[in-house]
N, C-alpha and C positions, 0 to 999 in steps of 0.2 A: 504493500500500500504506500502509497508518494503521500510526502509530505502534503499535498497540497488536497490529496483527498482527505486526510486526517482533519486538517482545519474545518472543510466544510462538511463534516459530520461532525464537526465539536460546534460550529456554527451554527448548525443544526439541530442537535440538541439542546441548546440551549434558547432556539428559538421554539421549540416543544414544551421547555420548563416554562418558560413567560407564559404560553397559551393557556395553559394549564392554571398556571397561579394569575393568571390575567382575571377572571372573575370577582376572585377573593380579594385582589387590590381594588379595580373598583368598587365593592363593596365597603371596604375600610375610605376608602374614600370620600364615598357618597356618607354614610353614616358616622365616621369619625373625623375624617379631615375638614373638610368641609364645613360640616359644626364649629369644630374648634376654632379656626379660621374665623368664621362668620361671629364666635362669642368676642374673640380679641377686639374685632374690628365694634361690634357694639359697647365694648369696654371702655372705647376711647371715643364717644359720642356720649349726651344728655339725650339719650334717645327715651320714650316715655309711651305708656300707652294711650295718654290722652293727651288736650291741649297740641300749642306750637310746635312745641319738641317734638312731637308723633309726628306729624307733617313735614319738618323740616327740620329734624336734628341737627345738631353741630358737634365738631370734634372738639375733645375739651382734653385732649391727650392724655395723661396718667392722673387727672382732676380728680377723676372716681377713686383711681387707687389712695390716692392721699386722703381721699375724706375717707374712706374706708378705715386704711390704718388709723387715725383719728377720731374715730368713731368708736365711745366710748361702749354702745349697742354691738357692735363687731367683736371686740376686745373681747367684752364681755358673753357672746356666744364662742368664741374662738377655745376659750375657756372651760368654757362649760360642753363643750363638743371636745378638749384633752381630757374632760373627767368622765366624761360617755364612754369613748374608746378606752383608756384605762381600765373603768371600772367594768366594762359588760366584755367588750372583749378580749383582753390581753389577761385580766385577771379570769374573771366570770369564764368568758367560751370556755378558755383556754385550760382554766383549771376544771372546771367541769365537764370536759370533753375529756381531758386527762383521766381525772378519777373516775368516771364511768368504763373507760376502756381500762384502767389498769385493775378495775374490782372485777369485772367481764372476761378477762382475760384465757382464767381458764374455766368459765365457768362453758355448760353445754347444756341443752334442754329448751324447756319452753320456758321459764324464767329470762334467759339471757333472750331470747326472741321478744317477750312481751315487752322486755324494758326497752332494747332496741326500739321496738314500733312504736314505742309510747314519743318518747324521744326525735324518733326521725317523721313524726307526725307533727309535733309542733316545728318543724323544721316545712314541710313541704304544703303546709295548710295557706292560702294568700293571705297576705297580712291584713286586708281588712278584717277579715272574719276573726281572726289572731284579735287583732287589736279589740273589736266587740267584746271577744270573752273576756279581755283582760278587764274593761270599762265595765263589764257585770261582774266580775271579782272584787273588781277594789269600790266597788259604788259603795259611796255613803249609805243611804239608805236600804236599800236589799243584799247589799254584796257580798257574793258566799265567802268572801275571807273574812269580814266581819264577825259573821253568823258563825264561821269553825272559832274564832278566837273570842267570842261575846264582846264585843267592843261595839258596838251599836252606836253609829254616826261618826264613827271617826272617817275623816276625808284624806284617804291616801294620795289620792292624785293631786289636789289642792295643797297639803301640808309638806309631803314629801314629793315633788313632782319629778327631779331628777334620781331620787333611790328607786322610783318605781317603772321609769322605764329603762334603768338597767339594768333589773331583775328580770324586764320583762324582753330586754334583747338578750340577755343570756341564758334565757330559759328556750329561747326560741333557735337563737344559732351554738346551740352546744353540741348539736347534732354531726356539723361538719367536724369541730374538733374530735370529737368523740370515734367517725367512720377514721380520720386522717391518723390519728395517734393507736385504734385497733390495729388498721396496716404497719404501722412503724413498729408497734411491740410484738410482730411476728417475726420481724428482724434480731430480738434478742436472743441469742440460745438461752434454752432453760437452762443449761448446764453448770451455766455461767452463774444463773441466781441463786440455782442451788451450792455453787461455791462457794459464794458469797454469804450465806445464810447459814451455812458448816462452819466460813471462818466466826460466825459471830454477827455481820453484821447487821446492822438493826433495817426498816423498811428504808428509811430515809439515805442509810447511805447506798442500799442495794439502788437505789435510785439515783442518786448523786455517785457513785463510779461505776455502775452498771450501765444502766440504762441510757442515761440524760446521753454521755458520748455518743451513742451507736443513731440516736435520733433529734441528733442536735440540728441535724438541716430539716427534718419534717418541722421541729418547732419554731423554728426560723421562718419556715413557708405557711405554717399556720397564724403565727401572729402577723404577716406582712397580710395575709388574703382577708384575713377577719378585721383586723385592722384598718385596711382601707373600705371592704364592705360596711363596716361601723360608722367609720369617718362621713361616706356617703348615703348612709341610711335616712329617707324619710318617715319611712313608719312611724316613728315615736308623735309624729304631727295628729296621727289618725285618733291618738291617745289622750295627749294634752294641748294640742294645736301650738305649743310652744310657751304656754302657759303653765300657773298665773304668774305676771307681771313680767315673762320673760325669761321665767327660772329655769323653765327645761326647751330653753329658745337656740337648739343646736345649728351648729350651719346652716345644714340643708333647707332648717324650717326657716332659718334666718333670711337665706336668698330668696326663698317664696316668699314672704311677707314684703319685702324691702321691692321685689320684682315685680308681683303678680297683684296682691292686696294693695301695695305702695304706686303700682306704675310707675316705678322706677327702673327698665329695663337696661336700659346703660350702666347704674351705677352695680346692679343685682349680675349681671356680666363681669363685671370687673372683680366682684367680690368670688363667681365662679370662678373667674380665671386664679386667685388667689390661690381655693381650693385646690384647684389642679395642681398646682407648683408646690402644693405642703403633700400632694400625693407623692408627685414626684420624689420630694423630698424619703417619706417612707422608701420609696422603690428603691433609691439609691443607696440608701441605708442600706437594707437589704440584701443588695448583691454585692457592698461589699464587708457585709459579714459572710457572706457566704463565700467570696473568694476569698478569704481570710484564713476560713476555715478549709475549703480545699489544698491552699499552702501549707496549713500546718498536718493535715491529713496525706499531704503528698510527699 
């Protein structure tokens, strides 16, 4: 075969590869690039849903960004959306996806089936429905937690707004923790545990130099995925609307209110775009813990 037939079959394959992944680009395209693109460009307008600005917006260059950072309403969700993700996911998913898969672990029957379902049920149920049960659970007035605890009129959603919708994202997303870290602790040899449990040592540290090593990059990929799913979670809106006064007024619900209730689309852009860059932010983070740790693993 001549050099020059080789090229154009390497030409050629790789004009095969394109056609093939040609669909899937334009699709990221149309629904990702494009969006994103179109949010920057609104970011840097007083574009509005009603009034002058609707009609004939103007460019007010990074104006939004600065009222944004500025904005002691922002700050203040910014906040209260690091104690959302901390508390329901990184703590909450993470530990309760953990300790369900490590009590699970060797267990077999229909016990480990029904907990399962129970589990991967508040996981795949739509969050409206999710959110109803939780607004009939914690009701003042009739609400079955009340009623199991005789506490009659106490107002969880009102008194506690942000304990109660991170109880109720980590009741709801424990499920992926829980499927992600069962796969990972089939990576452990038992052999290994029971070693460890022959020298002596106690759960904790069979877990601290057993375990943790061997599924340090599952829990690296578990806090980055639940983490940024948390980050961008509105469901909690369906619960307290971001109330009262703002207490459980995370992001998401923060860029609806300021965007969609506010007609402020320009400035509710900008504060998206924000969001994106603290995504990033995680992403980055992320892989380079994980190259970190494949250097020290290699």
């Amino acid at each position: 075969m001549t050099r020059g037939t080789t090229t154009d079959a390497a030409g050629l394959g790789r004009a095969r590869a394109f056609a093939f992944a040609l669909p899937a680009l334009v699709l990221i395209a149309v629904f990702l690039v494009f969006p994103a693109i179109w949010t920057i460009y609104l970011g840097l307008t007083d574009y509005r849903l009603t009034g002058l600005a609707a009609a004939d917006p103007r460019l007010v260059g990074a104006g939004n960004y600065a009222a944004a950072l500025g904005d002691e309403r922002f700050r203040n969700s910014l906040w209260l959306t690091a104690q959302y993700v901390l508390g329901s996911a990184i703590v909450g998913q993470a530990g309760l996806g953990f300790a369900l898969a490590w009590i699970l672990r060797d267990r077999r029957g229909p016990v480990r089936r029904v907990i399962e379902a129970l589990v991967l049920l508040s996981w795949i149920l739509p969050g409206s429905v999710v959110a109803f049960l939780w607004i009939a659970l914690l009701d003042r007035d009739g609400g079955t937690l009340n009623a199991l605890l005789g506490t009659p009129g106490a107002a969880w959603l009102l008194d506690h707004p942000m304990p109660s919708i991170v109880v109720f994202n980590t009741w709801r997303g424990a499920a992926f923790s829980m499927m992600l870290y069962s796969a990972a602790l089939e990576n452990v040899p038992p052999s290994h545990l029971e070693t460890a449990r022959l020298a002596g040592a106690s759960v904790f540290q069979q877990l601290r130099d057993v375990v943790v090593p061997r599924i340090r990059g599952h829990i690296l990929t578990n806090v980055l995925l639940t983490s940024l799913w948390t980050f961008n979670d509105f469901t909690p809106f369906l619960i307290t609307a971001g109330g009262p006064e703002g207490r459980s007024e995370i992001l998401p619900v923060y860029v609806y209110n300021v965007a969609l209730r506010g007609g402020q689309l320009g400035f509710g852009a900008a504060v998206s775009f924000l969001i994106l860059a603290i995504n990033l932010l995680f992403a980055l983070a992320y892989l380079r813990l994980l190259r970190g740790r494949r250097e020290v693993t290699g």
